[in-house]
C-alpha positions as CSV (number, residue, x, y, z in Angstrom):
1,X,195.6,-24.4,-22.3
2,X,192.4,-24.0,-24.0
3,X,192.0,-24.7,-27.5
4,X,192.2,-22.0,-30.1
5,X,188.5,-20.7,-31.5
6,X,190.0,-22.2,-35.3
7,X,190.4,-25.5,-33.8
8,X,186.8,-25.8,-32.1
9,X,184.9,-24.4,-35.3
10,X,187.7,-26.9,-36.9
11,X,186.0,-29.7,-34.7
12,X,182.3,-28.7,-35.5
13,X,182.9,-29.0,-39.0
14,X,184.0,-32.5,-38.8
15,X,180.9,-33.5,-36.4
16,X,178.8,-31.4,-39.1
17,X,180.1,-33.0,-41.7
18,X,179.7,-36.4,-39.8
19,X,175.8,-35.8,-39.3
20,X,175.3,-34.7,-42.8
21,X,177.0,-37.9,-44.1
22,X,174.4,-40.1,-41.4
23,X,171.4,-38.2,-42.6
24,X,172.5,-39.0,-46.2
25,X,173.2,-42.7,-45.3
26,X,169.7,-42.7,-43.6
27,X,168.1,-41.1,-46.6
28,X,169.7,-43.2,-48.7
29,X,168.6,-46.4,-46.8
30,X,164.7,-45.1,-47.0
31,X,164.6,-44.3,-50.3
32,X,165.3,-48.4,-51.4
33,X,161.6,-49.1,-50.1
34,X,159.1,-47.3,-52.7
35,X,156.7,-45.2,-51.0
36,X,154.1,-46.5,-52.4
37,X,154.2,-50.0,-50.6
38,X,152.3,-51.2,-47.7
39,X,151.7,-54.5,-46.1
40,X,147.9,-54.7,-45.8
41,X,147.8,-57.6,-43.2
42,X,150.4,-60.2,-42.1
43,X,150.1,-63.1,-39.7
44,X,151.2,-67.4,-39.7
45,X,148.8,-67.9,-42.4
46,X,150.4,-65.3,-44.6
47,X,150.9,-62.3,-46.3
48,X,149.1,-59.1,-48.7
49,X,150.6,-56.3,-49.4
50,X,150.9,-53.6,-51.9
51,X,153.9,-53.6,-53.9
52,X,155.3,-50.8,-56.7
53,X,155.4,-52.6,-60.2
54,X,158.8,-52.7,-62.1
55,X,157.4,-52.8,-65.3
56,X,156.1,-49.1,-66.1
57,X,154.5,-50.2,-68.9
58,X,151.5,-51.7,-66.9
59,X,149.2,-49.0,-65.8
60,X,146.0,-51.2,-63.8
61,X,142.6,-50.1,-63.5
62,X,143.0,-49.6,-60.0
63,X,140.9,-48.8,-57.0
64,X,138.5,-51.4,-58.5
65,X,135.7,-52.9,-56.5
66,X,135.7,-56.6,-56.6
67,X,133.4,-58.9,-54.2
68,X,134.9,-61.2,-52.1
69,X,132.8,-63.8,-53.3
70,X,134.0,-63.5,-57.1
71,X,137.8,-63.4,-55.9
72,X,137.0,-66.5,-54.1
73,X,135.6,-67.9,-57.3
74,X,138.5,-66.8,-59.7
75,X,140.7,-68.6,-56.6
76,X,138.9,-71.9,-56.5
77,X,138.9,-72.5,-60.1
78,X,142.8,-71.9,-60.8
79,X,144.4,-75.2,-61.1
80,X,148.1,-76.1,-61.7
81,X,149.2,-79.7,-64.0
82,X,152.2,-81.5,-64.1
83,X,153.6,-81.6,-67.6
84,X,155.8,-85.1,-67.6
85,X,158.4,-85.6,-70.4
86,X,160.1,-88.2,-71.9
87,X,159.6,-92.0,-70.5
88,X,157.6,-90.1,-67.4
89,X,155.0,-88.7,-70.2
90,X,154.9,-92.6,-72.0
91,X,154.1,-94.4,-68.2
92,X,152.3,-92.2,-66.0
93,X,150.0,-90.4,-68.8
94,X,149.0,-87.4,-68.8
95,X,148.6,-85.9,-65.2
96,X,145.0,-84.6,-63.8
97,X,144.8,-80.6,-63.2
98,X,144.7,-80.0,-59.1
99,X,143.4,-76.9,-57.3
100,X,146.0,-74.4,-56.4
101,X,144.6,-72.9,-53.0
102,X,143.0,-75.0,-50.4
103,X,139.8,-73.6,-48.8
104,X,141.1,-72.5,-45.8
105,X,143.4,-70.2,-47.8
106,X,140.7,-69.0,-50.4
107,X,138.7,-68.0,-47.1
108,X,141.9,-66.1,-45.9
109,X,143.0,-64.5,-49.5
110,X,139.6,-63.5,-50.9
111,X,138.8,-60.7,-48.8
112,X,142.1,-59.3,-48.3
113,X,142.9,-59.5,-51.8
114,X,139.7,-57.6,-52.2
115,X,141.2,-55.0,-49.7
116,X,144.1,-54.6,-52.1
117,X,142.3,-54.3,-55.3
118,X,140.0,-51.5,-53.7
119,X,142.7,-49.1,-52.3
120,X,145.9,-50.3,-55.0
121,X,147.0,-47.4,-57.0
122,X,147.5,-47.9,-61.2
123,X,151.1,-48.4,-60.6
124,X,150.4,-51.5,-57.9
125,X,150.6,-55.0,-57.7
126,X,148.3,-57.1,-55.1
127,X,151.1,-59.1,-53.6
128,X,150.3,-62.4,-51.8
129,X,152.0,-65.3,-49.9
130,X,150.3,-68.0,-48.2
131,X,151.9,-70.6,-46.0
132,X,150.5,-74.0,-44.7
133,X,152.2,-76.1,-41.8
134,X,153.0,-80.0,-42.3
135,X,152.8,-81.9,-39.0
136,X,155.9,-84.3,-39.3
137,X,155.7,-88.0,-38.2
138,X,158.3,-89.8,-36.2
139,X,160.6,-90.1,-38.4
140,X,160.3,-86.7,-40.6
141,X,160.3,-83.5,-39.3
142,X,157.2,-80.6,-39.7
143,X,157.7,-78.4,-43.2
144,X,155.8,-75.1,-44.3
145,X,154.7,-75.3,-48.0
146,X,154.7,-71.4,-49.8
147,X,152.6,-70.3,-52.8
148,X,153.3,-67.0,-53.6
149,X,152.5,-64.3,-56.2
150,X,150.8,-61.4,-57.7
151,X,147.5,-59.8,-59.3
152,X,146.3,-56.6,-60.7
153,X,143.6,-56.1,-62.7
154,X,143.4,-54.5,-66.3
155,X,139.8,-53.5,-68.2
156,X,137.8,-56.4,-67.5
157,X,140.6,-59.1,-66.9
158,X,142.5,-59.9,-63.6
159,X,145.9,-60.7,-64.2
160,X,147.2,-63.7,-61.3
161,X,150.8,-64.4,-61.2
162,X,152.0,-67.4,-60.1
163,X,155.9,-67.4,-58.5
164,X,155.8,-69.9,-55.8
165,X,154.0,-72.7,-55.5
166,X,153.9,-75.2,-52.3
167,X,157.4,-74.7,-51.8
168,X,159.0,-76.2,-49.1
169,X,163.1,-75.6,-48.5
170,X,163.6,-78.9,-46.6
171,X,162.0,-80.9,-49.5
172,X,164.1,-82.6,-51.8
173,X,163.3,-81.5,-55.3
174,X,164.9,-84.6,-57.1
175,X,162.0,-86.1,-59.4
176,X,163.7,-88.7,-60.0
177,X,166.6,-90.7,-58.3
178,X,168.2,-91.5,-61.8
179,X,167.8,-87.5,-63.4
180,X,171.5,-86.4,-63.5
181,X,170.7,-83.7,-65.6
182,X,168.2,-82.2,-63.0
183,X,170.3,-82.9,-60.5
184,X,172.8,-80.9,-62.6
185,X,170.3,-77.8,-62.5
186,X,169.9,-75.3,-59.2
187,X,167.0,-76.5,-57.1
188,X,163.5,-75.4,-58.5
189,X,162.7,-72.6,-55.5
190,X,159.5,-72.0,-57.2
191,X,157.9,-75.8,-57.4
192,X,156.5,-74.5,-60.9
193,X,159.2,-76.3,-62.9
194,X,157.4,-78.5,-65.9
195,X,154.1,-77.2,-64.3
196,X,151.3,-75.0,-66.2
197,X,148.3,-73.2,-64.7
198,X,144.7,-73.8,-66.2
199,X,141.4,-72.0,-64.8
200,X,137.9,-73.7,-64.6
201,X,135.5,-72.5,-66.3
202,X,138.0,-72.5,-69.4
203,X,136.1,-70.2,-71.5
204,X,137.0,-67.0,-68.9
205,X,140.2,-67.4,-69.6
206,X,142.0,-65.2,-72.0
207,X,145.7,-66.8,-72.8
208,X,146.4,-64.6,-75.8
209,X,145.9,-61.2,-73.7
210,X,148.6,-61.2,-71.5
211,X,151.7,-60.5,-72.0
212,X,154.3,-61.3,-69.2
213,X,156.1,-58.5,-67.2
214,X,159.4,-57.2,-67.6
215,X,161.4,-58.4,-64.3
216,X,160.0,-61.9,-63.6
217,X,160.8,-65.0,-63.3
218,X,161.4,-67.9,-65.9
219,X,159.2,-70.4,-64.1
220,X,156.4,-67.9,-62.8
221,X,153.0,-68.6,-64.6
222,X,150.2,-66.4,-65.5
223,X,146.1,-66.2,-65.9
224,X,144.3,-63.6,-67.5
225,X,140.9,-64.2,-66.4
226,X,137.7,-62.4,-67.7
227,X,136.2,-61.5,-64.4
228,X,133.2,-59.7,-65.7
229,X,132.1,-62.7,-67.3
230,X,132.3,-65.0,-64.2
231,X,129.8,-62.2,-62.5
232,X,127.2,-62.6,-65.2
233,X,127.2,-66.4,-65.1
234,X,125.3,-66.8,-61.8
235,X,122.5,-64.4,-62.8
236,X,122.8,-66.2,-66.2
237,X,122.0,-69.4,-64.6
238,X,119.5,-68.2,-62.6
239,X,117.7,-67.2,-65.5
240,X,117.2,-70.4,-67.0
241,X,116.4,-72.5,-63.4
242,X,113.7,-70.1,-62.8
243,X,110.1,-70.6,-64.7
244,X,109.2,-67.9,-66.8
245,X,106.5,-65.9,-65.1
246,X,103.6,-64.9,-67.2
247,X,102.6,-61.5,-68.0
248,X,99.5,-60.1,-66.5
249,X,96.4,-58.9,-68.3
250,X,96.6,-54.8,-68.3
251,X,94.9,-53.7,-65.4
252,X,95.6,-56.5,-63.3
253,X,98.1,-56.9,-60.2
254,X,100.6,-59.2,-59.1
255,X,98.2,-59.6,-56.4
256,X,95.9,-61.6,-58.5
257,X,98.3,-64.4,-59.5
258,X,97.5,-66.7,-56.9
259,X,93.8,-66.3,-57.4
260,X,94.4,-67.6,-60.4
261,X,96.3,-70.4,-59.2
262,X,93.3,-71.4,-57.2
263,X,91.0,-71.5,-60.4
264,X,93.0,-73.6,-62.4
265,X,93.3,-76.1,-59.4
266,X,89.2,-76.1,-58.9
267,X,89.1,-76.8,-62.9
268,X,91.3,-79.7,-62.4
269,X,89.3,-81.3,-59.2
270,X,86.0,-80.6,-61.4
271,X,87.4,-82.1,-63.8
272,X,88.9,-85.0,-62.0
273,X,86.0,-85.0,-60.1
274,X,83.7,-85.7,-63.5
275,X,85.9,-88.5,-64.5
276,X,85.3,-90.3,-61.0
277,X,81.8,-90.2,-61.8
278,X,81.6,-91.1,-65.3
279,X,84.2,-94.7,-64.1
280,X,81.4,-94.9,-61.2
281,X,78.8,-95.1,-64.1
282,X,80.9,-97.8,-66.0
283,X,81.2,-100.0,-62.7
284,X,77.5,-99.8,-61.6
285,X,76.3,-99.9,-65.7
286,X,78.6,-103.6,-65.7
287,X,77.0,-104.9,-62.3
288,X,73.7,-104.3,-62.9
289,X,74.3,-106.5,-67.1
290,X,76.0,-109.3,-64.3
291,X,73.1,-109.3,-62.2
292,X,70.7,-109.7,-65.1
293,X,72.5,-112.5,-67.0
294,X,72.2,-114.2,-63.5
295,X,68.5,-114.1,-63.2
296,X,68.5,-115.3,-67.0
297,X,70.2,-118.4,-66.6
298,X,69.2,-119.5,-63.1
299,X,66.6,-123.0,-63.2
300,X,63.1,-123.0,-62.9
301,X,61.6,-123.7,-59.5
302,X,60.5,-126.7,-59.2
303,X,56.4,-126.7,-58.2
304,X,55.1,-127.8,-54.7
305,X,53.2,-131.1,-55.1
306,X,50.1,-130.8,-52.7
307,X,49.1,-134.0,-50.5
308,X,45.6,-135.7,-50.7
């Protein structure tokens, strides 16, 4: 018997009604990444991508071109310090800052986080994660450390976020063996717990310009560093290492400057020169008074005594 016509388009409705419902699921599904997010490279070493900020509020002077070579300086100068407490604080003493990113992962960040800064929109984040592999030893297994975080610059400050810092899951985060209030708390997945970040040169830094975002962490850390002033520094130095260069008489060349050069060094032979001769004088002036008090004091000869 062949089914009715009201029972076929009965039948399309619910596989119609079935697709519509997938498409929306779909939809739905794409719509939790933001649009505006992109991973700008990824391998072993790590991670940079560009990430949609949650806080509205910050609107970054973005696409902003920033050398490689300045990022790399702004890396290599944030340190992180342990901040010890109680009996730890009395013993140890207080703790000696440490760099944050090793060279090999300055050489790997720098440029790419360069990348990110030149195509990131006002509404973007520079994302970063960097990972570093422990070799193990017979008795303890290989770990990966993690440092992760953020950036995004404002005027002339970067902002760098700290979240993560070599953090290794397989690492036991007890400090001490005796701490049952730590051992209390959740594990510290960040390894910034009783840490603080400093940067190097201190005066770039600006600590009462930032304000943290809404949305992060208790235990992340921040820098605001003054990025313009770290590129006038080397040209600054520069500046007092080299030697003033005179100004030239008007109507003279550059050209001429090592002409005279040359004249001031034939003045100082002449001149050295003269003195050589005038000490020559002295020396042959004091042998020939040596010579003569010689003669003065030598004894008569005696006279020959002819024979008859």
């Amino acid at each position: 018997m062949a089914p009715s016509p009201q029972h076929s388009a009965r039948k399309l409705s619910h596989k119609s009604s079935f697709f519509l419902a997938l498409l929306c699921l779909v939809g739905t599904a794409c719509s939790t990444t933001a649009p505006g997010d992109k991973v700008l490279f990824e391998d072993p070493r790590g991670t940079v991508s560009l990430q949609t900020t949650s806080d509205r509020s910050i609107q970054a002077t973005h696409p902003i071109n920033l050398e490689p070579a300045l990022l790399a300086k702004i890396l290599r100068g944030i340190e992180i310090q342990d901040q010890e407490h109680g009996i730890q604080k009395f013993l140890a003493g207080r703790s000696s800052p440490i760099p944050v990113f090793s060279d090999d992962q300055i050489r790997f960040l720098a440029p790419l986080l360069a990348e990110g800064l030149r195509t990131a929109a006002p509404d973007q984040s520079i994302e970063y994660r960097v990972q570093t592999t422990l070799k193990g030893s017979m008795l303890e297994s290989s770990t990966t450390e993690t440092t992760a975080g953020s950036l995004y610059a404002y005027g002339r400050l970067l902002y760098v976020i700290l979240s993560q810092y070599r953090y290794s899951p397989t690492r036991t985060n007890l400090t001490t063996a005796g701490d049952m209030a730590y051992r209390s708390r959740s594990p510290d997945s960040s390894g910034l717990l009783n840490r603080i970040l400093l940067f190097t040169p201190s005066d770039a830094q600006r600590s009462d310009a930032f304000d943290p975002p809404e949305g992060g962490k208790s235990t992340d850390r921040f820098l605001a560093i003054d990025y313009q002033m770290l590129q006038h520094a080397p040209a600054a130095a520069s500046t007092v290492q080299t030697a003033p260069m005179r100004e030239s008489p008007a109507g003279t060349g550059a050209s001429e400057a090592p002409a005279h050069t040359t004249e001031t060094l034939a003045q100082e032979v002449e001149t050295l020169r003269k003195e050589l001769q005038s000490v020559q004088k002295q020396l042959d002036s004091q042998t020939t008074k040596q010579n003569s008090k010689k003669q003065k004091t030598a004894p008569p000869s005696m006279p020959q005594q002819t024979v008859p």
